[in-house]
C-alpha positions as CSV (number, residue, x, y, z in Angstrom):
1,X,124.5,107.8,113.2
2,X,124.3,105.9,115.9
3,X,125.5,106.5,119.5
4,X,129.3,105.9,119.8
5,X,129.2,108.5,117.4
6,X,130.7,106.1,114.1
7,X,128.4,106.2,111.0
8,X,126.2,103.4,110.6
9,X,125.4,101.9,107.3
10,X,121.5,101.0,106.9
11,X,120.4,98.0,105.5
12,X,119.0,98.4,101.6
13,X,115.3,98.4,101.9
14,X,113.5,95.6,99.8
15,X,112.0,97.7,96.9
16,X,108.0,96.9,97.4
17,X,106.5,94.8,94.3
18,X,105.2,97.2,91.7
19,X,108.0,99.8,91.8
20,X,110.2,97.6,89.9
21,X,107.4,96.7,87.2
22,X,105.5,100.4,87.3
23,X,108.4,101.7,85.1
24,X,107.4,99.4,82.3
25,X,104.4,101.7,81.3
26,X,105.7,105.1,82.9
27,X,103.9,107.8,83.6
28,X,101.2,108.3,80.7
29,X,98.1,107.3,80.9
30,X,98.2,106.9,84.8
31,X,94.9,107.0,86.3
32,X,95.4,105.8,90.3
33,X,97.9,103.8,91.6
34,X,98.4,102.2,95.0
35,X,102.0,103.6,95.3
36,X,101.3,106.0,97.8
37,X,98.8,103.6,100.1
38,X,101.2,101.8,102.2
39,X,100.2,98.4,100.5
40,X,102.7,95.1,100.9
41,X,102.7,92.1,98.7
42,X,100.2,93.9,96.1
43,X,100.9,96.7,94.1
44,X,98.3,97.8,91.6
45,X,97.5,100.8,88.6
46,X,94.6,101.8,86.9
47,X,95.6,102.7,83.5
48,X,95.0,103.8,79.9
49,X,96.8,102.5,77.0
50,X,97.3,103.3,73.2
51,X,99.5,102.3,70.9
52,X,102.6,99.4,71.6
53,X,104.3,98.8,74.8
54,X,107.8,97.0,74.7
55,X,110.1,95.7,77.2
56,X,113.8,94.2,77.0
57,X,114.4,93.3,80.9
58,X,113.0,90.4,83.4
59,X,110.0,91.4,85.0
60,X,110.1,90.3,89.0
61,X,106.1,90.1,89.8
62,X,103.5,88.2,88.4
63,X,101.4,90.4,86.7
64,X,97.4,89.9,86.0
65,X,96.0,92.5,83.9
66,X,91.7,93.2,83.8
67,X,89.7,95.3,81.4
68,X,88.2,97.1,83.7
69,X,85.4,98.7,80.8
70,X,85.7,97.6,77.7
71,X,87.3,98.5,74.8
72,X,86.9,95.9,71.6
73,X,90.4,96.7,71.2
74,X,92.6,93.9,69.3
75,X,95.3,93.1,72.1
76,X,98.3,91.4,70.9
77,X,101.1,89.9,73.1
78,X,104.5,88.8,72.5
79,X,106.0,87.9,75.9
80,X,109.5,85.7,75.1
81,X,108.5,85.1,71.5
82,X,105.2,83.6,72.3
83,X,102.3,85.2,70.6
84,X,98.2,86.0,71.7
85,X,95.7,87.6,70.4
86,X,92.3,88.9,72.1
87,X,89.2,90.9,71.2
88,X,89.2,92.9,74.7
89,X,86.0,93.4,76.4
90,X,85.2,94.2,80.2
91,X,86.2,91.5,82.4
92,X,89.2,90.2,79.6
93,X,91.6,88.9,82.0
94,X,95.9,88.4,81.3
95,X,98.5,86.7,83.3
96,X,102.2,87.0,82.8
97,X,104.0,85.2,85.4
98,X,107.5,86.7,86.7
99,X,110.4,86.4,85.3
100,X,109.4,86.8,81.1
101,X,112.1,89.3,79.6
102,X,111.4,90.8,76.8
103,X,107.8,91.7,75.9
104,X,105.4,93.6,73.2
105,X,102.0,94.5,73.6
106,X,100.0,96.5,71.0
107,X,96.7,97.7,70.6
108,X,94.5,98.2,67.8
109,X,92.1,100.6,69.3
110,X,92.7,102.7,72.9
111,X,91.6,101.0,75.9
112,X,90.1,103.2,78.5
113,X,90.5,101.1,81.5
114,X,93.0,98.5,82.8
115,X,94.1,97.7,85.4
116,X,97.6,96.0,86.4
117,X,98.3,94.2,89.3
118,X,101.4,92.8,91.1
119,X,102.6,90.2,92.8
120,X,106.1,89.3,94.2
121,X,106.9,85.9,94.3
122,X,106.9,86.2,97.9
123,X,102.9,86.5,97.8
124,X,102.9,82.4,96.6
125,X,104.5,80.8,99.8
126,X,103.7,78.9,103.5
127,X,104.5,82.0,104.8
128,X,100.7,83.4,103.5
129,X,98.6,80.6,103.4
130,X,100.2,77.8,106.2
131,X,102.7,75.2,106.1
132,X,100.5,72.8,104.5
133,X,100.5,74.8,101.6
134,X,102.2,73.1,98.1
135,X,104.8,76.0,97.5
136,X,105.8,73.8,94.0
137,X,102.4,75.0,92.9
138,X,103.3,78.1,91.6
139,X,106.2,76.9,89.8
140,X,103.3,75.7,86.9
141,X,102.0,79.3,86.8
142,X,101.6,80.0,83.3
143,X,101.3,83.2,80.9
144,X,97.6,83.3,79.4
145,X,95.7,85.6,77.4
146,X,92.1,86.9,76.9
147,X,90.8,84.7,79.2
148,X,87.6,85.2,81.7
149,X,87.1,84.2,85.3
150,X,83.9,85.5,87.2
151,X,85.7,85.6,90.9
152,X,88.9,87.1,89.9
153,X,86.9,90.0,88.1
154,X,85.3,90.4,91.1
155,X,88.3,91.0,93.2
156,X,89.9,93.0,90.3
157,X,87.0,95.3,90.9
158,X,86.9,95.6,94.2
159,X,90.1,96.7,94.2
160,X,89.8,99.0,91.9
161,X,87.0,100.2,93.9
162,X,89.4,100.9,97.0
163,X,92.1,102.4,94.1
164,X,89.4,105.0,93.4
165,X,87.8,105.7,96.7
166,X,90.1,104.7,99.6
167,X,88.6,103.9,103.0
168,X,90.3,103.9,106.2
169,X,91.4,100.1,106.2
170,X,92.6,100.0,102.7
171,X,95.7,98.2,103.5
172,X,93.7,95.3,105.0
173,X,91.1,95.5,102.0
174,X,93.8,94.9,98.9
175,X,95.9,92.5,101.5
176,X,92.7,90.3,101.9
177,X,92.1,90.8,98.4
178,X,95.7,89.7,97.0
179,X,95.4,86.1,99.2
180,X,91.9,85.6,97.3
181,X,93.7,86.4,94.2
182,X,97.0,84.4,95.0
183,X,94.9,81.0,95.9
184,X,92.1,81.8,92.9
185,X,95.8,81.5,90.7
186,X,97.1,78.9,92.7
187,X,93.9,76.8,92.1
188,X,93.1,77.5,88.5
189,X,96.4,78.6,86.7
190,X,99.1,76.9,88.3
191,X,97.6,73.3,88.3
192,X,96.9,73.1,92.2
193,X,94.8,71.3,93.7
194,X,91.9,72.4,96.0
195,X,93.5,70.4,98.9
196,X,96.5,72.3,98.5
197,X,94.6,75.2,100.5
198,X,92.8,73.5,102.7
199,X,92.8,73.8,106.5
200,X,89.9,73.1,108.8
201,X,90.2,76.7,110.7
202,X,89.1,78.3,108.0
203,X,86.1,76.1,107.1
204,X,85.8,75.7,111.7
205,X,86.0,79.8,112.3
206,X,87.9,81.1,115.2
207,X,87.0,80.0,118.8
208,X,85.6,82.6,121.1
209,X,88.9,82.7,123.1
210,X,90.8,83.7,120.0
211,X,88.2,85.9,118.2
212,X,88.0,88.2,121.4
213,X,91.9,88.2,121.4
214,X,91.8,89.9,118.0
215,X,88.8,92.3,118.2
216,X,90.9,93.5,122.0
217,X,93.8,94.3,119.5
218,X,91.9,95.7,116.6
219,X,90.4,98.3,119.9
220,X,94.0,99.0,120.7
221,X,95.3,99.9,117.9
222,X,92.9,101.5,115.4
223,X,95.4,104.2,115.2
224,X,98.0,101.8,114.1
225,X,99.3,100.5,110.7
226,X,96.9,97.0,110.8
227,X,97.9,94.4,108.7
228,X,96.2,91.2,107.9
229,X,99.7,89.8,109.0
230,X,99.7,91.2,112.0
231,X,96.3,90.3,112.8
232,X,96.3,86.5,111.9
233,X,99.7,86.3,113.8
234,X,97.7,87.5,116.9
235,X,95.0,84.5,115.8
236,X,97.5,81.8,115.5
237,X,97.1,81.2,111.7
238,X,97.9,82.1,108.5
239,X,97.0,85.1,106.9
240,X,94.8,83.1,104.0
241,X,93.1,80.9,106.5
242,X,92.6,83.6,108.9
243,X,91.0,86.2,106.7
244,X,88.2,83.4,106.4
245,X,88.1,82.1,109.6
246,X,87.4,86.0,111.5
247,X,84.4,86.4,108.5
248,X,83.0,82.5,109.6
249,X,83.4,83.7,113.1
250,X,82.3,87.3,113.2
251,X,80.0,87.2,110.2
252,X,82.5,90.4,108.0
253,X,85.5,90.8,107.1
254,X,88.5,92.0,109.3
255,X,89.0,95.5,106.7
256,X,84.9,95.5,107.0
257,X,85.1,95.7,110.9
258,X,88.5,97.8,110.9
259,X,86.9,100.4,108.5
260,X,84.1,100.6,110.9
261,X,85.6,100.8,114.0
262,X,87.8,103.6,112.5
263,X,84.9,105.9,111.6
264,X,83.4,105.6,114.8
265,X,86.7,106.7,116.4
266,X,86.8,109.4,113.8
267,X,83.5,110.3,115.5
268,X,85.4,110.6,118.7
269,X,88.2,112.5,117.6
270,X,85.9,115.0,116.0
271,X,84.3,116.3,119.3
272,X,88.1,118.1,119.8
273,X,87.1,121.1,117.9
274,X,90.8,122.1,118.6
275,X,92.3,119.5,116.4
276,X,92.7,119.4,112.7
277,X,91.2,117.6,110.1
278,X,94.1,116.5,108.4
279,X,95.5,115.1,111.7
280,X,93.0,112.9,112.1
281,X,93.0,111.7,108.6
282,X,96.0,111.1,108.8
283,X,95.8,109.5,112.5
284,X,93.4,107.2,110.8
285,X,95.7,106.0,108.1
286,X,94.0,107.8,105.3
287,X,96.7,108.7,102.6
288,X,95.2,112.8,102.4
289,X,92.0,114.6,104.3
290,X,90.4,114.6,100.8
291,X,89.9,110.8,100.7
292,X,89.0,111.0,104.6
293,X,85.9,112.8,104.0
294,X,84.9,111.2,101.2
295,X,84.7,108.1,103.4
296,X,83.0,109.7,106.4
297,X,80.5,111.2,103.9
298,X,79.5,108.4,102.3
299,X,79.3,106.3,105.9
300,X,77.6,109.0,107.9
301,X,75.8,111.8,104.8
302,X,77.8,114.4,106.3
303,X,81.0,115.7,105.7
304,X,83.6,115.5,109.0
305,X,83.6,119.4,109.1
306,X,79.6,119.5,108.7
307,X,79.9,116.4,111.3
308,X,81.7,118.9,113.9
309,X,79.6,121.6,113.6
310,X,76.7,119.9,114.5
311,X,78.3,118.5,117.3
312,X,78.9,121.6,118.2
313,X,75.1,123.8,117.3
């Protein structure tokens, strides 16, 4: 309601990519999911399958599926009449682009381990990677199946990785992590061209004058939801070229130095015997305490509460 006193209508909210494709597959054979991590412009699942998996209705996000562990299952597709077969094995990669409407996917044998991730159209624009970018690029992107590629295992991996034990700067991990992905499909599945993503900041690194701008908002605001959006806005690029130009510059990554910087505040905010562990998970922007302390205990050997105590012996 808003101060006159008249009701005020709010503006729908655009529903975040995966939510509209997670229904697809409902809820068996769930195994994590990024629904409840505060992610934007990547949405991902770690799933099981059995059996046959139909669809009758447009899918909105590009969807790249991994075999995470290997199966030797028999994975057929039919996506808009067209037809593939695979042998799956770990590392077996599949891309259906948006937009395909009626789909069937059936598998000899259960598969233990894949894992589905999304990506709104929105993902493949200037917006993400500069206004040099060739936005007609994606327009080529093309279904495929059973097919391998080293460097987008990798990041399928790694993001499984944060799906299964989140750290502190998730978000800026998997946001990272879907531009790598975006421009490794740009490049190789939608007929682009490596010029197409080219720009000399990323290749140059930030100047000092920049670089100390970012790490002096990082500092501020480690309690704060930071986005790889946010950040590179701060740098004066775009989010792709920035994401390379702070790891030229700084020699990590901005989730590497975010994720850092948080557990030492964690540190900090640990001395107040008074204040709760779930607060500071929480003020931290860890999803629940339990992943908070998984974190701190694999960063520091101790658990946060074993942490406090021997601040306090």
């Amino acid at each position: 309601m808003n101060s006159s006193g008249g009701n005020q209508e709010l503006a729908p909210q655009p529903t975040p990519p995966g939510k509209r494709s997670f229904n697809k597959y409902g809820v068996a054979g769930l195994l994590a999911s990024s629904a409840t991590r505060g992610w934007s412009n990547l949405a991902a699942e770690l799933r099981s399958h059995s059996g046959t998996v139909t669809w009758n209705k447009p899918q909105p996000d590009a969807e790249v599926c991994i075999d995470v562990r290997g199966s030797r299952s028999v994975i057929t597709r039919r996506l808009d009449g067209v037809i593939d077969s695979t042998v799956s094995e770990r590392g077996t990669i599949w891309l259906r682009p948006a937009g395909v409407q009626e789909g069937l996917i059936d598998m000899s044998e259960p598969v233990p381990a894949i894992l589905h991730l999304y990506l709104p159209p929105s993902r493949f624009s200037s917006d993400h990677f500069g206004d040099g970018f060739n936005t007609t690029a994606i327009r080529s992107l093309h279904r495929e199946g059973g097919f391998h590629d080293p460097l987008l295992a990798e990041i399928a991996y790694a993001i499984m990785s944060e799906l299964e034990h989140e750290t502190s700067a998730g978000r800026l991990l998997a946001e990272t992590l879907a531009l790598s992905l975006v421009a490794r499909l740009i490049q190789n599945h939608a007929g682009a061209s490596p010029s197409d993503l080219a720009n000399p900041a990323s290749r140059e690194g930030l100047d000092r004058r920049r670089l100390a701008r970012v790490l002096d908002y990082i500092e501020a605001n480690l309690e704060s939801d930071l986005t790889v959006a946010r950040l590179a806005s701060v740098a004066c690029l775009s989010e792709f070229h920035f994401s390379r130009a702070f790891k030229t510059a700084f020699g990590e990554s901005p989730h590497r130095h975010v994720s850092a910087r948080r557990l030492e505040r964690a540190k900090d905010l640990l001395c107040d015997a008074d204040r709760a562990l779930v607060d500071i998970a929480l003020t931290l922007r860890f999803s629940c305490q339990a992943n908070f302390t998984r974190a701190f205990r694999r960063a520091t050997g101790q658990t946060p509460a074993q942490y406090r105590r021997s601040l306090l012996a």
